[in-house]
N, C-alpha and C positions, 0 to 999 in steps of 0.2 A: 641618295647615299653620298657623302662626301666622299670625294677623291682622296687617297693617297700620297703622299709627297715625302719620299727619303733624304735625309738631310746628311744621312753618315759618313758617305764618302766622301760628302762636299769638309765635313768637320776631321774625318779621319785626317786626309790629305792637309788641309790647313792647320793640323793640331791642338783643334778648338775642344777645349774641355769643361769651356762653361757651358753651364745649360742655355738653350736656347729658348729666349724668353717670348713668349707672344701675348696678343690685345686681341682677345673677341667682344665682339655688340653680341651677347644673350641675355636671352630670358632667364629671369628668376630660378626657373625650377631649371635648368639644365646643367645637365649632371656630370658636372663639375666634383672632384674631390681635394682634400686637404685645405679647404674655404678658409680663408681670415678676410674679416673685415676691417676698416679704420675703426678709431674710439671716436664713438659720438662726441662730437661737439668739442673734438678738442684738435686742432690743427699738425696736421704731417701729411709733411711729403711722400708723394710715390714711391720717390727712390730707396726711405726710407726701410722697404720692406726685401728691398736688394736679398739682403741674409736670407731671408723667407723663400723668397722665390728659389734662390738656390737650393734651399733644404725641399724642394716642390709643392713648396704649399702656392696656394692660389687665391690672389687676392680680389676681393668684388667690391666695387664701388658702386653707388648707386645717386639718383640727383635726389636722393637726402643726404644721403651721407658719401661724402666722398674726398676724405682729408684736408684736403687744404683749400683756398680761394681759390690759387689759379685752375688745378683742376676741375673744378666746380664749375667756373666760367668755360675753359678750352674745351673739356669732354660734354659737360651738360648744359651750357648756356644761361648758367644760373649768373644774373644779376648782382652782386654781391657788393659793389660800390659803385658811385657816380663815375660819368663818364672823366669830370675833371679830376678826380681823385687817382684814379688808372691814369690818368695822361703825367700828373704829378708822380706818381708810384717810379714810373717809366724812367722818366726827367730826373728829377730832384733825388729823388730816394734809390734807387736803385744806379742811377745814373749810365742808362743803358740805348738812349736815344740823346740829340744835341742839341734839341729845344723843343719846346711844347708840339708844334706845330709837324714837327716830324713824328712824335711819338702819338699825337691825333691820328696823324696820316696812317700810320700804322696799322693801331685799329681800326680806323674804318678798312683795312683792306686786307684784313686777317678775320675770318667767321669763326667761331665754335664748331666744334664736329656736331654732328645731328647724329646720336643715338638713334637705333631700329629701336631697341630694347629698353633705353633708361638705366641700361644696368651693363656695367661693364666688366670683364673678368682681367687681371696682370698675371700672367705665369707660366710656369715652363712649359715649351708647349707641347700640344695631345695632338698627335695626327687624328683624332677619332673626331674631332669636334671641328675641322676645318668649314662645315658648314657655315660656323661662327668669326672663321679668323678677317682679322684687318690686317694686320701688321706683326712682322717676326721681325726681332733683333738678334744680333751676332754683336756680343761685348767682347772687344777684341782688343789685341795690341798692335802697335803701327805697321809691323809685318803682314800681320792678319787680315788688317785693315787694308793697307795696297791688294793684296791678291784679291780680297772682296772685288773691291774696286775695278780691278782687269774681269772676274768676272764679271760686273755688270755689264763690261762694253763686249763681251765673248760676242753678242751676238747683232752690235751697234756696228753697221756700214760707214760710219760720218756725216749721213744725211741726215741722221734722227737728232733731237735735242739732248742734252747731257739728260744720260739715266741716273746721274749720282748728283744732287745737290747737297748744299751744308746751309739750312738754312737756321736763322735767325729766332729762338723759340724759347719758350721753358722747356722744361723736360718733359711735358706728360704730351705736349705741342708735340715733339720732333716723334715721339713714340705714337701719336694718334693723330693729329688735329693737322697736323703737316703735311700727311702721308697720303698721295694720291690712292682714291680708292677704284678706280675706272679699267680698262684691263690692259694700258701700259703701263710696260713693267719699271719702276721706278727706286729709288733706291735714296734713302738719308744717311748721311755721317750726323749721328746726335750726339746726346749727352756733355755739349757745350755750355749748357747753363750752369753758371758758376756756385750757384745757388746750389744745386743738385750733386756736386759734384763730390762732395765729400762724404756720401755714400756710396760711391764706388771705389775698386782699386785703381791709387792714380795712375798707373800704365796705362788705363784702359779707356776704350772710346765705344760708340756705339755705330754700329752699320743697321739703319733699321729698313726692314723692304715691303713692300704690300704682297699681297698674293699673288699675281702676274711674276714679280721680279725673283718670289721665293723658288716659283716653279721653277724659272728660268737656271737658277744657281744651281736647284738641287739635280739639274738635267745636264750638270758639266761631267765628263765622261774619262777615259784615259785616252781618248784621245785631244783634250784639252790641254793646256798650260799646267793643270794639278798633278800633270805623269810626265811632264818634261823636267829636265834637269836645273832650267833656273828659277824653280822653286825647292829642289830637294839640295841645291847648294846654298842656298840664304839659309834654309835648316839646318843645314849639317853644320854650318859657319856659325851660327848663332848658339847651337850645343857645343861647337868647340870652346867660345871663349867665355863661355858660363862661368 
């Protein structure tokens, strides 16, 4: 039976009113509701379906169909152009690495996610299906995002490695392919690809966490930083000068 995990008070307290978005690896037939898929054969974005997920519908990709190149390659390791063509993509056309030879480097040391299932589900997420989750996102804004932040380290002595990286990805990257899946608790700032971007609201940024790091958050209590006074004065401060 999948476990339990409440996220409310973690959202109550921080004022998070977007839905909380997550990434499960299932099968086909698992029963999932409010399903849309991409349109065959015709290229978009993940982020594209932003609206969607909020209204809680639930999108499934699969390695036939799964909107666009990059996520094709990042989530299902589908081959989709030459190595030199990707390294050109990177360099020349995008202009997001400062020579070939660094944008090679790259690839070779960034893998695709390996699918259990082949088939992957984007959308708000279901405590009931946690059997299936990789990764939950918090779409946040820079306030939201700091306190995120403090909790990840609530329970970092200074020995352990940063629990918060910002790495370096497209979008479907920082939400799956990125995301450590092991049972340290770890935690991404995404939604950096510029490309992706104007499917979201521009305030907003993504905190995305694997399963370890979601427990850990949704396990902050009153007697954490979320029921002390300086976060209810950056609140109170930020409805005064609205």
């Amino acid at each position: 039976m999948a476990r339990l995990i409440d996220a409310n008070y973690l959202k109550d307290k921080l004022g998070i009113d977007i839905p909380l978005i997550a990434v499960y690896d299932a099968p086909h037939e698992a029963s999932f509701d409010n399903i849309i898929e991409p349109i065959s054969h015709k290229r978009t974005c993940m982020f594209a379906y932003y609206n969607a997920w909020m209204r809680g519908q639930m999108l499934k990709i699969t390695s036939t169909n799964y909107g666009c190149g990059d996520c094709g390659y990042w989530i299902f390791g589908k081959e989709l152009r030459e190595r030199e063509d990707f390294v050109n993509l990177l360099y020349e056309e995008e202009g997001v690495k400062c020579n070939r030879k660094v944008a090679n480097s790259w690839l070779e040391n960034k893998r695709p996610y390996k699918s259990k299932h082949r088939c992957i589900y984007v959308g708000t997420y279901r405590n009931s299906m946690n059997e299936y989750l990789k990764s939950v996102t918090f779409f946040v804004n820079p306030d939201q995002l700091s306190a995120l932040i403090v909790g990840a380290n609530y329970f970092n002595d200074g020995s352990q490695p940063s629990m918060v990286d910002v790495p370096f990805g497209s979008g479907c990257m920082q939400f799956l392919t990125l995301v450590p899946q092991g049972d340290e608790p770890k935690a991404l700032i995404g939604a950096t690809d510029l490309t992706m971007r104007k499917y979201l609201p521009k305030n907003i940024l993504a905190f995305t966490v694997n399963v370890s790091m979601f427990e850990k958050l949704c396990s902050l209590d009153e007697k954490s930083f979320l029921n002390k006074p300086f976060l209810k004065d950056l609140i109170d401060f930020r409805k005064s000068t609205k």
